[in-house]
C-alpha positions in Angstrom: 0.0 0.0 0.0 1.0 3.5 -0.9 2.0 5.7 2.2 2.3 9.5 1.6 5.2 10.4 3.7 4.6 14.1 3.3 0.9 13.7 4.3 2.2 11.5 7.7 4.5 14.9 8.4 1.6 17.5 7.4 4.1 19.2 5.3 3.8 19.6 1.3 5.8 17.9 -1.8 7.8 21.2 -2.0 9.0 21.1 1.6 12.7 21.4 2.4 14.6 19.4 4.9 14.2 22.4 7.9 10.3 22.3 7.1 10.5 18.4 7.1 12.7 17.9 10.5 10.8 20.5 12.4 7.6 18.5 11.4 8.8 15.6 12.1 9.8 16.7 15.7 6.4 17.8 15.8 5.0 14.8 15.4 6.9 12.8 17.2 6.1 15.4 20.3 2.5 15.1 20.0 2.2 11.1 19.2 5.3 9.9 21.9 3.5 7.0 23.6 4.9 9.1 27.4 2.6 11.8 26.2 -0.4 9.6 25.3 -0.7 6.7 28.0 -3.4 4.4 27.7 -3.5 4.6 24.0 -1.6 2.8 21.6 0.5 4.7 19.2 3.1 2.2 18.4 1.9 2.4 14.6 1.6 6.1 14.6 5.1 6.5 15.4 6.6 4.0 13.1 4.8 5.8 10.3 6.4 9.1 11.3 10.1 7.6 11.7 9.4 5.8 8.5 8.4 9.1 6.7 11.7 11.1 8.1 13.6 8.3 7.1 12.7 8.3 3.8 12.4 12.4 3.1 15.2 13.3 5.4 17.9 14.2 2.8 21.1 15.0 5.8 21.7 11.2 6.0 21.3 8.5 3.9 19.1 5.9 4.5 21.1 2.7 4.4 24.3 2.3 5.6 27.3 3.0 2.7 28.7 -0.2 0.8 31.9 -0.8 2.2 34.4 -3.3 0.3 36.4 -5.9 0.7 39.8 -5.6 0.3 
């Protein structure tokens, strides 16, 4: 299924990373399961790490190839 990453941030498609990071710490602010006991918002939060991962553009998102001598 298609997630839109920008949608799970609230930002738009045009957003740069400073819009996108202060969005995501948003986010993860208002959905952090010490800030919301008694509900479950284990999904929520993967969903919002998942959608920085993917849009934040500072650090790659898999680890560099390294080779074997």
């Amino acid at each position: 299924m298609f997630k839109d990453y920008y949608k799970i941030l609230g930002v738009s498609s045009s957003a740069n990373d400073v819009e996108i990071k202060k969005a995501y710490r948003e986010m993860s602010m208002k959905w952090h399961p010490d800030r919301n006991r008694g509900i479950d918002v284990t999904a929520t939060m993967q969903d919002i790490n998942e959608a920085y991962a993917i849009l934040n553009k500072e650090s790659p998102n898999l680890p560099p190839i390294q080779e074997i001598p």
